[in-house]
N, C-alpha and C positions, 0 to 999 in steps of 0.2 A: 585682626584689628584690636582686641583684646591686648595682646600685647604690645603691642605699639602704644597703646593707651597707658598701659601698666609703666611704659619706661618712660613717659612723656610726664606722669602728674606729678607734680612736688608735693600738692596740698594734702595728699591721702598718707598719712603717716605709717600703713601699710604696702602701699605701693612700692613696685621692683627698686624704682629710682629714690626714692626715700631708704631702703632698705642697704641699698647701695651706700647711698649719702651717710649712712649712719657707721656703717663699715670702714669707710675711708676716714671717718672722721673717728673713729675710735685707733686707728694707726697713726693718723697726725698728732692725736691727743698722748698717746706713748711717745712718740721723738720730742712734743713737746717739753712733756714731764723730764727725760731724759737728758734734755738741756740746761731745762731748770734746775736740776741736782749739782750738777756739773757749775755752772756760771750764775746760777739766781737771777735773772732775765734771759728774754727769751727775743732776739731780734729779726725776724723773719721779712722776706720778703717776696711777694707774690709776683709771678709774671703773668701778664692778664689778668691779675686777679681783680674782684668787684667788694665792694665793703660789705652789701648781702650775703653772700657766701660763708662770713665769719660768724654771722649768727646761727648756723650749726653747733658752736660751742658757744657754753656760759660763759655771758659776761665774766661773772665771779671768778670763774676758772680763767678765762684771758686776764685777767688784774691781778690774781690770786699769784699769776708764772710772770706776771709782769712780762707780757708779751705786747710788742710791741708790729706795727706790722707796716714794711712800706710794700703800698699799690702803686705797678706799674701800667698803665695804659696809656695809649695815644689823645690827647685831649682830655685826661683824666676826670676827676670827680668835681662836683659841688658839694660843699659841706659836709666833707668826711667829720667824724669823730675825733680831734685833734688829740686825745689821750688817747686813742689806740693805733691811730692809722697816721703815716704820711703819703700825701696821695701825689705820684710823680708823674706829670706826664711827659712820655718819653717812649721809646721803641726794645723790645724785652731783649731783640737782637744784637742791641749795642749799648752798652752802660759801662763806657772809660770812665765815666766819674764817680764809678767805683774801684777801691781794690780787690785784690786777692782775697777771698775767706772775710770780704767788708760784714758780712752777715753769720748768723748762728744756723739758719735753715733758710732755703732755695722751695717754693712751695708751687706750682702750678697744676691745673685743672682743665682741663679739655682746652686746651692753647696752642700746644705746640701743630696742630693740624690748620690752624690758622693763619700762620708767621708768614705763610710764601710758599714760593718755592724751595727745593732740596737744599739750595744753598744758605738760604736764609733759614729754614731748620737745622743747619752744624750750627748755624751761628747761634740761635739760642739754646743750643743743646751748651755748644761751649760756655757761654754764662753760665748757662744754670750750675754746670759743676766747678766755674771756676768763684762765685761768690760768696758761697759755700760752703763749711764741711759736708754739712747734710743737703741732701734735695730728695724732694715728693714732687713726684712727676705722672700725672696720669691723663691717656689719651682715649678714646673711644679704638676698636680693632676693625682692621678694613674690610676680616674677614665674616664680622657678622652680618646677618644677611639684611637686618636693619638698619638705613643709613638714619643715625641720630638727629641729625640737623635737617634732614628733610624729609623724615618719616614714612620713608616708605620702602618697602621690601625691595629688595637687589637694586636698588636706586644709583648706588654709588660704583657698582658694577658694571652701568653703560658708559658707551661712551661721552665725553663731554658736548658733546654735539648733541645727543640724543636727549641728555640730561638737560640741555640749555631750552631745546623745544618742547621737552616738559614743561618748563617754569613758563614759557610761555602763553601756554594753553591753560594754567589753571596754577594756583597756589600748591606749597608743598611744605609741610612740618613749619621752620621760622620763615621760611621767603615766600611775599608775595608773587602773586604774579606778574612778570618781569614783562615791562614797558616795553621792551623790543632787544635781540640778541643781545647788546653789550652789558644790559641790565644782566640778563639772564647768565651771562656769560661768569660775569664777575659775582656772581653768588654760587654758583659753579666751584667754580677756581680758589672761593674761599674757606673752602671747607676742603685737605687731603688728606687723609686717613691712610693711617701706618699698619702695615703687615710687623709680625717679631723680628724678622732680620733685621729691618730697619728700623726700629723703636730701639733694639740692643747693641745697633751700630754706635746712636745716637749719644747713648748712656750703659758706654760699657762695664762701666766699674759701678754701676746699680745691682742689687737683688731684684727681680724681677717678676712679679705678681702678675694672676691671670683674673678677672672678675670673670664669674660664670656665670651664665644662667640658661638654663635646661640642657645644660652638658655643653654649651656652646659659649668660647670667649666671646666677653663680651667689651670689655675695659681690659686697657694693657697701662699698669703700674710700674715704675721703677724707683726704688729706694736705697740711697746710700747713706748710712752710718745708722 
């Protein structure tokens, strides 16, 4: 329970997930800088991403690369930050109304596990690398024995039936407990977590990062340029 606790706190600027958070964010802070050298703004854009999230880095430092950043989500935001953020609502799967390479960096954070099904995971796999030079792309591993979104050890390991009369019976990590199966079902179903084969099928032409901790993946990264 201890660990579970350790991956779940943001607030403890010691904790695994903080620890984490600060790692991933000292790699996005290099492609940043990286791009900045090269072009002197920086045009990013997030799939799933949340305006929260960007306060990981300084302000100073996001104005400083003149980074700019559109947010992609369904029903999107109130009141983003209109000098940093364009906040778009729209589906990370399908974005014709952009071009090829329309962006300087492709940036997503625990998302692509929530898109759908298999087929709607190529589809935002394909964005990501087609809007893009670069993309930062990281998912929770299927194979840790901690399911992140519903906190609980080999959780994501039963089957989805088993897992659905879980949620029934009692609350789990973010989902309450579900009103009756289709509740239960579809919090289930929105959360599918990726094995390596398939995270490198996804994003073949990425370098490929393992987050560890206590010698066990825990986070699967993929990074290209």
């Amino acid at each position: 329970m201890k660990l579970i606790h350790a991956l779940q706190d943001n607030s403890d600027p010691n904790s695994l997930v903080s620890r984490f958070r600060r790692a991933r964010a000292k790699r996005i802070t290099s492609m940043i800088e990286t791009i900045h050298a090269e072009k002197g703004s920086v045009r990013i854009i997030d799939l799933g991403g949340e305006p929260e999230y960007w306060n990981l880095f300084p302000r100073e430092f996001l104005d400083e690369k003149k980074v700019h950043v559109t947010l992609v989500n369904p029903g999107g935001f109130d009141g983003v930050d209109e000098s940093l953020f364009t906040d778009l609502d729209g589906d990370a799967c399908a974005l014709p109304q952009f071009r090829d390479g329309a962006f300087d960096m492709v940036h997503s954070n625990s998302v692509v596990e929530h898109v759908g099904d298999w087929v709607r995971m190529e589809a935002f796999a394909a964005e990501a690398r087609r809007l893009a030079p670069r993309y930062y792309v990281q998912t929770p591993y299927f194979w840790f024995p901690i399911e992140p979104h519903f906190s609980a050890p080999f959780f994501h390991w039963r089957s989805e039936q088993s897992r659905a009369r879980a949620l029934m019976r009692k609350p789990h990590g973010f989902s309450q407990k579900a009103a009756d199966v289709g509740a239960a079902m579809r919090d289930v179903q929105h959360a599918r977590l990726l094995d390596k084969t398939q995270f490198r099928f996804l994003f073949p032409d990425a370098a490929h990062h393992d987050e560890v901790v206590l010698g066990l993946t825990k986070s699967l990264i993929a990074v290209r340029g």
